[in-house]
C-alpha positions as CSV (number, residue, x, y, z in Angstrom):
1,X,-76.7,0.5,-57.2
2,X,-74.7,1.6,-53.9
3,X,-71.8,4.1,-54.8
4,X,-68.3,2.1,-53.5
5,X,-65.8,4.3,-51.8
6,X,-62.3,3.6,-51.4
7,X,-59.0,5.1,-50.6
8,X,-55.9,5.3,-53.0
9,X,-52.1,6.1,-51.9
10,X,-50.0,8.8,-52.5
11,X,-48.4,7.1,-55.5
12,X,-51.0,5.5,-56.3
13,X,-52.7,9.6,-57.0
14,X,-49.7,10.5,-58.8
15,X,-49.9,6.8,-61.4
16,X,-53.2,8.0,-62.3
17,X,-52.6,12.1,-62.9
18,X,-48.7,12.1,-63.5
19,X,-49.8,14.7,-65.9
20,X,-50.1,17.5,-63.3
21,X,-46.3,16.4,-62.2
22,X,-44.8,17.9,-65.6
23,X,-44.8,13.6,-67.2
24,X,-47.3,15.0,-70.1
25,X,-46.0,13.0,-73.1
26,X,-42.7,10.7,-73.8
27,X,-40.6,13.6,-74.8
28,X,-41.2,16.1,-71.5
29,X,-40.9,13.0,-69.5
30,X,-37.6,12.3,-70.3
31,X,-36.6,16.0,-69.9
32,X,-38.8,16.1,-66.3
33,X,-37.0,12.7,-65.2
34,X,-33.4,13.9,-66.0
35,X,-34.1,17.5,-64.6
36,X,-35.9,16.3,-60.8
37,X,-32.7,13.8,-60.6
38,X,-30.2,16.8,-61.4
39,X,-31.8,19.4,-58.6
40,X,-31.6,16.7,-56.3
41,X,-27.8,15.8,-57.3
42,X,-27.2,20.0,-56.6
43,X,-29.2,20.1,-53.6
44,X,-26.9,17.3,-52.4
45,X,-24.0,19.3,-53.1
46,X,-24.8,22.5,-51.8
47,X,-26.4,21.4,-48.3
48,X,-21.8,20.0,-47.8
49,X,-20.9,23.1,-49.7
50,X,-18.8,20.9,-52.0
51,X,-18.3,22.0,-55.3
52,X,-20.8,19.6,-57.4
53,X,-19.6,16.8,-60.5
54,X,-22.9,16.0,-62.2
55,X,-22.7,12.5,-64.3
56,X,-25.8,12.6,-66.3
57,X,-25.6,9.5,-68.8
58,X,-29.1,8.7,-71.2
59,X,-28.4,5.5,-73.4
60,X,-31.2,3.9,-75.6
61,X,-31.8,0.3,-75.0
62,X,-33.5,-0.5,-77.9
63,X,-33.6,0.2,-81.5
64,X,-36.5,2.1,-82.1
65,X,-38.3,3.8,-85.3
66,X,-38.2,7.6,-85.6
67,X,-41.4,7.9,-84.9
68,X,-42.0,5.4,-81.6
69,X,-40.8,5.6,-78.0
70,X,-38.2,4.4,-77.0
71,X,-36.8,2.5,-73.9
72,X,-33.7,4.7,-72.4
73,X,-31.7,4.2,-69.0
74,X,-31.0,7.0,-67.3
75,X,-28.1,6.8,-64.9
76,X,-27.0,10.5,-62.7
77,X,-24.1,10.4,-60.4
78,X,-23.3,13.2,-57.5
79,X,-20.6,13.9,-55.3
80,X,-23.2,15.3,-52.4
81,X,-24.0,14.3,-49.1
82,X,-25.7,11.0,-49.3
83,X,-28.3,9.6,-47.9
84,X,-28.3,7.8,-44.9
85,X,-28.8,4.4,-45.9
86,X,-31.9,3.8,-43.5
87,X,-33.6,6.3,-45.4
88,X,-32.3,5.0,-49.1
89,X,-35.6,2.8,-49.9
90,X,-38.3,5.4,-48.7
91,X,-35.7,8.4,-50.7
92,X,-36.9,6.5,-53.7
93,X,-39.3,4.1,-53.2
94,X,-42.1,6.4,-51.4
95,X,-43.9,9.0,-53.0
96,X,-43.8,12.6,-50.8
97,X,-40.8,11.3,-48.8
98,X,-37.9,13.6,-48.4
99,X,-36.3,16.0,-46.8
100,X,-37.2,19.2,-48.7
101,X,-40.0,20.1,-45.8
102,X,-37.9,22.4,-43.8
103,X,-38.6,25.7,-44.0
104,X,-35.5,27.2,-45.9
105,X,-34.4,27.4,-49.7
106,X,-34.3,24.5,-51.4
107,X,-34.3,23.7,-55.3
108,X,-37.3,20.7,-54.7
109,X,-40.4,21.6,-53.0
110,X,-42.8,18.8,-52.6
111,X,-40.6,16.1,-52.1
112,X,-42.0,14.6,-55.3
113,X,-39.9,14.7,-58.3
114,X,-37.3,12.2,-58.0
115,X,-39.6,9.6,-56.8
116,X,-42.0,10.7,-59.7
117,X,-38.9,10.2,-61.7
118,X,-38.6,6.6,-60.7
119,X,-42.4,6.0,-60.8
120,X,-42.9,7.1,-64.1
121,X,-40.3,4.6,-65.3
122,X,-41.9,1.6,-63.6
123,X,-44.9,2.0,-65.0
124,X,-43.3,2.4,-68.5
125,X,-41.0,-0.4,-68.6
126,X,-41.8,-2.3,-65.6
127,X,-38.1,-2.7,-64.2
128,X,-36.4,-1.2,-60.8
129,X,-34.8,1.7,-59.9
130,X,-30.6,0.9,-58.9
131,X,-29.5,3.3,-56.5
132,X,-25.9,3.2,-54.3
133,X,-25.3,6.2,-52.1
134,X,-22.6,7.0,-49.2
135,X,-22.3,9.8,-46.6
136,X,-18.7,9.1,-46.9
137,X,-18.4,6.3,-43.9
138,X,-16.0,3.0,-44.5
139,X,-19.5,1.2,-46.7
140,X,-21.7,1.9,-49.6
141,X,-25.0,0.8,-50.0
142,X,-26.7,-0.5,-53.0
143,X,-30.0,-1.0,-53.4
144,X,-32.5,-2.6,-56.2
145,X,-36.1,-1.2,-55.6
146,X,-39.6,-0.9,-56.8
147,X,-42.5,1.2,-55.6
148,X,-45.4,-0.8,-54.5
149,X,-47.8,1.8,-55.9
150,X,-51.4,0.5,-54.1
151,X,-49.6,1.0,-50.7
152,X,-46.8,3.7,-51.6
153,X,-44.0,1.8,-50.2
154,X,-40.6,0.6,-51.5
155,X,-40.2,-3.1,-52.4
156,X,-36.9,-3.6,-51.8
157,X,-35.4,-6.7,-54.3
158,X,-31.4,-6.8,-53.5
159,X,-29.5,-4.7,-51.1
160,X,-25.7,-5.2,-50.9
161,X,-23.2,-3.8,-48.6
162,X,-19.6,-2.9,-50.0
163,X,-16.5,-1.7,-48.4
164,X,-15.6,2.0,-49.6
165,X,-12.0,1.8,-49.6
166,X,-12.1,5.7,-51.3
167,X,-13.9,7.2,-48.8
168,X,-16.6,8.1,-51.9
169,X,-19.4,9.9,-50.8
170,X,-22.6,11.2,-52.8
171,X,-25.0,8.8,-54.9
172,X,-25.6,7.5,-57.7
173,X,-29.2,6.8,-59.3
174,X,-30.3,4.5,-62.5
175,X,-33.4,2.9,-63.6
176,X,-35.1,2.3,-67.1
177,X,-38.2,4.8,-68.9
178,X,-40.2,5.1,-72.1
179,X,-39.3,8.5,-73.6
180,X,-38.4,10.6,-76.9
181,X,-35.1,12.1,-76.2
182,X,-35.0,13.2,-79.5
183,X,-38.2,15.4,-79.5
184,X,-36.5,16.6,-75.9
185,X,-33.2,17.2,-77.3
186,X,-33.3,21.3,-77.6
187,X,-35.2,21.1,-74.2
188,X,-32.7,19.0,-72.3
189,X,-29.8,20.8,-73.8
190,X,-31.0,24.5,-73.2
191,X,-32.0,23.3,-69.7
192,X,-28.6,22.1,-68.5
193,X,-26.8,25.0,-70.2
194,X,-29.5,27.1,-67.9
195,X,-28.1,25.2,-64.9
196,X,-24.2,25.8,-66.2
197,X,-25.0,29.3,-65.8
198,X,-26.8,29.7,-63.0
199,X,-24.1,27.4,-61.1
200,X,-21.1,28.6,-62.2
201,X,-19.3,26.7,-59.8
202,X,-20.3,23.0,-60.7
203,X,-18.8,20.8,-63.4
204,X,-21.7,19.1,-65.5
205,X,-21.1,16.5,-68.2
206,X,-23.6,15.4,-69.9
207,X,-23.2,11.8,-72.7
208,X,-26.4,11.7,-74.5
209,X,-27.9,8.4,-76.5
210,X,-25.9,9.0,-79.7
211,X,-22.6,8.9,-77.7
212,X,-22.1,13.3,-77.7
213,X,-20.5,14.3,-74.5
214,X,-21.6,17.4,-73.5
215,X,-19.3,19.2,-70.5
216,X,-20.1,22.7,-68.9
217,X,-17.3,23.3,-66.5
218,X,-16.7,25.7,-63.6
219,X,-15.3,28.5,-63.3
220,X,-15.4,29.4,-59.7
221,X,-15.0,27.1,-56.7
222,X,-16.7,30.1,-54.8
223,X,-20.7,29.5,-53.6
224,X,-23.3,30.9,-51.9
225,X,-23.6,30.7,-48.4
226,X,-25.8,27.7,-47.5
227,X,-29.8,28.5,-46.1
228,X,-30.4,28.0,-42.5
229,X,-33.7,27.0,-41.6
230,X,-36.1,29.2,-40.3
231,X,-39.1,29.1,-38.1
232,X,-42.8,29.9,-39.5
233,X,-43.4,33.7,-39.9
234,X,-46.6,34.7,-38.1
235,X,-48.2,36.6,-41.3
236,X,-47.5,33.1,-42.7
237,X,-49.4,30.7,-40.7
238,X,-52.6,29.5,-40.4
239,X,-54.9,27.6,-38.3
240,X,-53.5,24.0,-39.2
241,X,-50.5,25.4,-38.7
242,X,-51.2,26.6,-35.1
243,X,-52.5,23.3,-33.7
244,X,-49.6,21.2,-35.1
245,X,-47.4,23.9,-33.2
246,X,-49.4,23.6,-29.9
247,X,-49.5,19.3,-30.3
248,X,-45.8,19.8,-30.0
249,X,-45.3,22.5,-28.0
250,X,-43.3,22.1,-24.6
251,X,-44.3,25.6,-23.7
252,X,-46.9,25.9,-20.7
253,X,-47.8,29.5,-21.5
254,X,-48.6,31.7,-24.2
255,X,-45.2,34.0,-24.5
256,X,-43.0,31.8,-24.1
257,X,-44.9,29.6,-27.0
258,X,-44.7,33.2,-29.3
259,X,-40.8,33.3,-28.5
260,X,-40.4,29.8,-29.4
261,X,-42.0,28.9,-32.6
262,X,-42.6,32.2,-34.2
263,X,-39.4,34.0,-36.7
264,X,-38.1,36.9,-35.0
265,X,-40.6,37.3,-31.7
266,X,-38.4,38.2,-28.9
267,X,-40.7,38.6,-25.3
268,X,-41.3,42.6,-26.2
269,X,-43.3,41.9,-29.3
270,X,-44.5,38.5,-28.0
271,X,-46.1,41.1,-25.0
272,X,-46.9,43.5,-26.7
273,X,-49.2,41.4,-29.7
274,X,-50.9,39.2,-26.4
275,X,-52.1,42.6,-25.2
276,X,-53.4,43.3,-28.2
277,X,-55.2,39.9,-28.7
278,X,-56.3,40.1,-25.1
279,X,-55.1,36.7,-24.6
280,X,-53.3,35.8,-20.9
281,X,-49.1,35.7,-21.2
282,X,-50.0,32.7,-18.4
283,X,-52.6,31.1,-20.6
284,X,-51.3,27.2,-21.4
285,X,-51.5,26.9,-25.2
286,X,-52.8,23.6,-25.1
287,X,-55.9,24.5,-23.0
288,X,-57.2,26.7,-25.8
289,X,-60.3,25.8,-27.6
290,X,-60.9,25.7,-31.4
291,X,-62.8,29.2,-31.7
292,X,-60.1,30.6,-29.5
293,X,-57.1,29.2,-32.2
294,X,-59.3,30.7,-34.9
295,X,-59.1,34.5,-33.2
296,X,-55.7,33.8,-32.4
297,X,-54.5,33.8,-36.3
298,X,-57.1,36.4,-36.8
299,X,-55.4,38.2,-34.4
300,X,-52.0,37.4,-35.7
301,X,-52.8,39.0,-39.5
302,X,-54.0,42.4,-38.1
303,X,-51.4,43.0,-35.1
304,X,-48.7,45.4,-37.0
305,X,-46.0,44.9,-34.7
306,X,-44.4,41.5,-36.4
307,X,-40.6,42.0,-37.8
308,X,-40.3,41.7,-41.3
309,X,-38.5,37.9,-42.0
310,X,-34.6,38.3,-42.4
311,X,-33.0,36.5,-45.4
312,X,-30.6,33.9,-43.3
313,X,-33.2,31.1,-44.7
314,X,-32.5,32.5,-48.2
315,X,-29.2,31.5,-50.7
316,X,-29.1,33.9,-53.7
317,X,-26.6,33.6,-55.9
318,X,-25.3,37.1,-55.0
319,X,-24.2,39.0,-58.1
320,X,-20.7,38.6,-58.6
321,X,-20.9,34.6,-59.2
322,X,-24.6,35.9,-61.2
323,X,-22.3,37.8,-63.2
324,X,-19.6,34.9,-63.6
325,X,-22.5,32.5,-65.0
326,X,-23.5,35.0,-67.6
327,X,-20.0,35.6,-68.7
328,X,-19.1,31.7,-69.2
329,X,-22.5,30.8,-70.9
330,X,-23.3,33.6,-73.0
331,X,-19.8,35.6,-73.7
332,X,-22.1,39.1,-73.8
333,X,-20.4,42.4,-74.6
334,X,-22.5,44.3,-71.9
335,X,-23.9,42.8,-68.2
336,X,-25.4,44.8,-65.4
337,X,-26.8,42.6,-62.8
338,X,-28.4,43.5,-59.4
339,X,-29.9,42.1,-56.5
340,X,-33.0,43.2,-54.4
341,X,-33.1,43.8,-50.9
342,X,-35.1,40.9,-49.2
343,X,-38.8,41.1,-49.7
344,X,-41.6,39.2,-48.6
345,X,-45.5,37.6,-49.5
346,X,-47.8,36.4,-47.0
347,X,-44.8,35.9,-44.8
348,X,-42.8,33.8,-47.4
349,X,-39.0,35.7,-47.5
350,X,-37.7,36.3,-50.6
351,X,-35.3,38.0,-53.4
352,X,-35.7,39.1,-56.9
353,X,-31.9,38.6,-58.7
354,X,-31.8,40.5,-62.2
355,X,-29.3,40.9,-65.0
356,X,-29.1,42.4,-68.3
357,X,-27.0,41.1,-70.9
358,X,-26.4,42.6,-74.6
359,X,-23.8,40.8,-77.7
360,X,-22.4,38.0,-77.5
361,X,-23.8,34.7,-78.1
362,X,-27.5,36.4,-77.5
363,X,-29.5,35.9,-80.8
364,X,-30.9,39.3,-82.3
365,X,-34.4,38.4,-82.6
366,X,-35.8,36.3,-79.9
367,X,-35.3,39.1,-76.6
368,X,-35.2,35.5,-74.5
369,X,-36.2,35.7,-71.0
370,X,-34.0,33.4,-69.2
371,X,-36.3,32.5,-65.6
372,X,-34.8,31.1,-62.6
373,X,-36.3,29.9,-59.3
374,X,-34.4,28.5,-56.5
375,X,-31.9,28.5,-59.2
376,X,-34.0,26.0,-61.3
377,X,-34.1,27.1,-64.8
378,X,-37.7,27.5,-65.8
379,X,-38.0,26.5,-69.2
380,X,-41.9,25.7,-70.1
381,X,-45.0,27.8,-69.9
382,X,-43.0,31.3,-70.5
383,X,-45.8,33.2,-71.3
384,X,-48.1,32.6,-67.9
385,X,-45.1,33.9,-65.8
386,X,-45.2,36.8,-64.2
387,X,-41.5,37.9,-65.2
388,X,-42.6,37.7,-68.8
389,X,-45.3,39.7,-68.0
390,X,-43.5,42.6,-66.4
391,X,-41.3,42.5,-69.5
392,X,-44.0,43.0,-71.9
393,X,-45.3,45.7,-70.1
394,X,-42.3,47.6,-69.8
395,X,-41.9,50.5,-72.6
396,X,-38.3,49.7,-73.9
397,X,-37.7,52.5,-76.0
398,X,-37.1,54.9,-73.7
399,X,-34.0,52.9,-72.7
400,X,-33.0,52.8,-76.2
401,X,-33.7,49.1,-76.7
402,X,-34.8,48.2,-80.9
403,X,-36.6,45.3,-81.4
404,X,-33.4,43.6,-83.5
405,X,-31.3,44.3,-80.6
406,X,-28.8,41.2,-79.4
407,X,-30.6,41.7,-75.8
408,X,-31.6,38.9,-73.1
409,X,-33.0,39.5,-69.7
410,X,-32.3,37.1,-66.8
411,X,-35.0,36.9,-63.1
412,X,-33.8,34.5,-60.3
413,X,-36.4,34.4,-57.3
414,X,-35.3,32.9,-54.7
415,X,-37.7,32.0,-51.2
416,X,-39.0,29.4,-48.8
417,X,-42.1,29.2,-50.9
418,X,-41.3,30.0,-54.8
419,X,-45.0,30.9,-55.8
420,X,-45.5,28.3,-58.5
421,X,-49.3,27.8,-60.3
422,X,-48.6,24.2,-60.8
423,X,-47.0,21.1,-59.1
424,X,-44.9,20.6,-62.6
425,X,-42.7,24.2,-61.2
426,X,-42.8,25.6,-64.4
427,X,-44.4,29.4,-64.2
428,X,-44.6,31.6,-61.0
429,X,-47.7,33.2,-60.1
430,X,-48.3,37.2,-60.5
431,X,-48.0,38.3,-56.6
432,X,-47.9,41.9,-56.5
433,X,-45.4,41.8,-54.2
434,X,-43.3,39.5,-56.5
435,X,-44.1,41.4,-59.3
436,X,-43.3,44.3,-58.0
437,X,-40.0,43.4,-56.8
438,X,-39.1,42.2,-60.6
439,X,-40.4,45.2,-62.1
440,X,-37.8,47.2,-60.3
441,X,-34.7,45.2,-60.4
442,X,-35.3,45.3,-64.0
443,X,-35.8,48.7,-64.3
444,X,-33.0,49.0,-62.4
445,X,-30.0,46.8,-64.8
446,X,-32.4,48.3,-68.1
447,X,-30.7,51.7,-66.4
448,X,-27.4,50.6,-66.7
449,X,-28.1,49.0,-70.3
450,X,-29.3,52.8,-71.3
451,X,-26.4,54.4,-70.1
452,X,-23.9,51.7,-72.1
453,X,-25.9,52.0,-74.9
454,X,-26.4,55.9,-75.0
455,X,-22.1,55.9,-74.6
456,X,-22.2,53.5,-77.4
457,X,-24.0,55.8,-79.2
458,X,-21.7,58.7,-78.8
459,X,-18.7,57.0,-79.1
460,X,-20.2,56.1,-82.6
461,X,-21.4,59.4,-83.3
462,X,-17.6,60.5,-82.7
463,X,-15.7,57.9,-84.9
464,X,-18.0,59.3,-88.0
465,X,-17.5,62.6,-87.2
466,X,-13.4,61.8,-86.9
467,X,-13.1,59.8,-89.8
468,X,-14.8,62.3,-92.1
469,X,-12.3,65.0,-90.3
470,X,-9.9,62.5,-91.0
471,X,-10.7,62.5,-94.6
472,X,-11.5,66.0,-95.8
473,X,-8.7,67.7,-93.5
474,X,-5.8,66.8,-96.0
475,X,-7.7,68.1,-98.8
476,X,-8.4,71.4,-97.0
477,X,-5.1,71.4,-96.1
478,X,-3.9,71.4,-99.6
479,X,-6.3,73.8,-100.8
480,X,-5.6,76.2,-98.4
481,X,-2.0,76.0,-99.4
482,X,-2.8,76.4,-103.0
483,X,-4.9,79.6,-102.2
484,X,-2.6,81.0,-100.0
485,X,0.6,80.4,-102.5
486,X,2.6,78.7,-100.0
487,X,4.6,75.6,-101.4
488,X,4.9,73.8,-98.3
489,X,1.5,71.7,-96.7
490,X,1.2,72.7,-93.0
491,X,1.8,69.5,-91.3
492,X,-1.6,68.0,-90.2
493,X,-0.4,64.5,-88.1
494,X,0.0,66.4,-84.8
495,X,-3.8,68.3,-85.0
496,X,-5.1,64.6,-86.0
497,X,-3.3,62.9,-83.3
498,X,-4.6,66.0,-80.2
499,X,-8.2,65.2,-82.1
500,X,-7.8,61.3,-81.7
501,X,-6.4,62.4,-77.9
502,X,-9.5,64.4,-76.9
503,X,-12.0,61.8,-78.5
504,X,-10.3,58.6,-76.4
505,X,-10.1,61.0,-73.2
506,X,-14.3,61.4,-74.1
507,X,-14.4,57.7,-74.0
């Protein structure tokens, strides 16, 4: 019998292994639908630099038994950017169709998610995606869509064009999927208190199935400065990457086509590397031949010469709104937080945030590790990550930290490329350079914990040693009265009061 070949969309991929896209079972479904739609609502927000309003509603359609799925509409609302509305059915009727392929921070990465989102819930309850959007112009668009999954296209059922009288501008997306919110509750909850923190400057509100509103509200209208996009690195290309630069190319010789499409190659180092290659500055780059492309990124990795990427493609949180996060989320008594310089992996720019945080509303047993990337909080697969790692390899005692001690630890890594192990964006991998990075920020706020916690220690130290002085020094008083046969007890307020002076100036 002949073997029959065929060939199977995008979507149609995804329909048969949504497994690998974080939609395991009915429960993480729900909690990967809600938490794609929210990243793009931020993303939205931050590419205006507009404070965001997240609207996330979850209402169950049907009864259902404790123990069976249930049919839920999900409905999330932004105040963002919008989309252009010739781009509105392929935003979310096309799998791998977005705008997330620049080269600059962003919280999605694949252009997958939301669209997975919207998949997953056809194929569970067989009804379309509503979606209305608005960049703010005098109409908003509203849309009824379904993914024709064989072809990965939208099929667009209604489309309606209404007169925005407010000027409103962001959009607003809601469609119907099988899922066990209950079984996702702590998930969901812990995941948008993650983003409450790491966003201090967004307003979330949350109304879940049972009819509990949920709001996490700013406290800063400050942000980070937005990501500008960046050109490739040339420790990060490849060959593929070379000819799609040289199909496209304008430039009719080799320099100038250094200076234009590589990050930080001015004409010195663009000179200076051909030299090294032995490849003609005249040479027209789309005159080279395969084996010549292939020595050229040879050439490219060993040449030393290459600036280091700068961080203008990166948006860290920075730590004072890092700090402000912590502080409305977690109330601690103690924070240190600190940023790394800009680092980089095979080309890939990027920064290592850390914070230390002890009291509070930290629990005394757990030592959670709260894991950010892109400012996504990272909430599954804790033990592959490579900032648990570090922690468990790090000997805490000799910053005086007990195991029953009220302690969390906090790693945002920012970059281009986040170095996730799996589509779903749940763990980072364990790149020494990354590693190394996290290993020292945390050493260096685990400093700061050791020196709060070693004045701690002395401040106790002194308020036993005072009030036992406190206590026996009237008695000695007395006693030395009695032996000396005086009537009168020397008067011992003022020595208490100097003591109490000296230990508060220690202090």
């Amino acid at each position: 019998m002949a073997q029959t070949f065929e060939e199977i969309s995008a979507a149609d991929f995804f329909y048969r292994n949504r497994d690998i896209a974080g939609f395991t079972n009915p429960a993480r479904a729900v909690f990967s639908s809600m938490r794609e739609l929210v990243e793009n609502a931020l993303d939205a927000s931050d590419l205006y630099s507009v404070s965001p309003d997240i609207y996330i509603r979850l209402s169950q359609e049907d009864e259902a038994e404790p123990d069976e799925i249930a049919v839920y509409t999900l409905r999330i609302e932004d105040n963002g950017s919008g989309i252009p509305p010739r781009h509105i059915p392929s935003a979310f009727g096309q799998v791998l169709f977005g705008s997330k392929y620049k080269l600059k921070q962003a919280r999605g990465t694949f252009g997958l998610g939301g669209t997975m989102a919207i998949l997953y819930g056809q194929i569970t309850t067989h009804k379309p995606v509503y979606v209305a959007s608005s960049t703010g112009t005098s109409k908003i668009y509203k849309y009824k869509l379904m993914i024709d999954i064989q072809r990965n296209r939208p099929l667009i059922l209604d489309r309606k064009i209404q007169i925005n009288k407010d000027k409103w501008r962001g959009t607003i997306v809601e469609f119907c999927l099988e899922g066990d919110y209950f079984r996702a509750m702590p998930k969901i909850l812990e995941y948008l208190k993650q983003t409450a923190l790491v966003t201090p400057y967004a307003n979330i509100t949350f109304i879940d199935p049972k009819g509990r509103l949920y709001k996490f509200t700013r406290v800063t209208t400050k942000m980070p400065p937005p990501p500008k996009e960046t050109l490739p690195h040339p420790y990060g290309v490849d060959v593929e990457t070379i000819q799609r630069l040289i199909r496209i190319t304008p430039c009719r010789n080799m320099l100038d086509f250094m200076k234009t499409h590589f990050h930080r190659v001015g004409e010195n180092i663009a000179h200076h590397f051909l030299e090294f290659a032995g490849i003609s500055e005249r040479k027209n780059p789309k005159k080279l031949k395969p084996h010549e492309i292939v020595r050229l990124v040879r050439m490219i990795k060993r040449f030393k010469g290459f600036l280091p990427p700068d961080a203008s493609c990166l948006s860290p949180l920075g730590e004072e709104l890092l700090k402000a996060g912590i502080l409305k989320e977690l109330k601690p008594e103690f924070t240190a937080v600190f940023q790394r310089k800009p680092s980089t992996y095979s080309g890939h720019p990027f920064i290592v945030e850390t914070a230390i945080v002890y009291g509070g509303d930290v629990p005394k047993d757990d030592f959670p590790v709260y894991r950010f990337a892109n400012r996504i909080p990272l909430l599954y697969d804790e033990a592959s990550d490579v900032s648990v790692k570090v922690i468990r390899s790090i000997n805490w005692r000799r910053y005086k930290v007990l195991p029953d001690m009220p302690i969390a630890i906090l790693v945002h890594v920012c970059s281009t490329k986040v170095p996730y192990k799996t589509v779903g964006k749940e763990f980072i991998a364990d790149r020494p350079e990354v590693k190394r990075e996290i290993l020292n920020g945390i050493r260096e706020v685990a400093r700061q914990l050791q020196r709060f916690l070693t004045k701690r220690e002395h401040v106790e130290k002194e308020r036993r040693r005072l009030s036992v002085f406190s206590k026996y020094l009237p008695k000695i008083a007395r006693f030395s009265t009695e032996l000396a046969g005086k009537e009168k007890t020397p008067d011992i307020k003022k020595l208490l009061r100097t003591v109490r002076k000296l230990e508060e100036e220690k202090k």
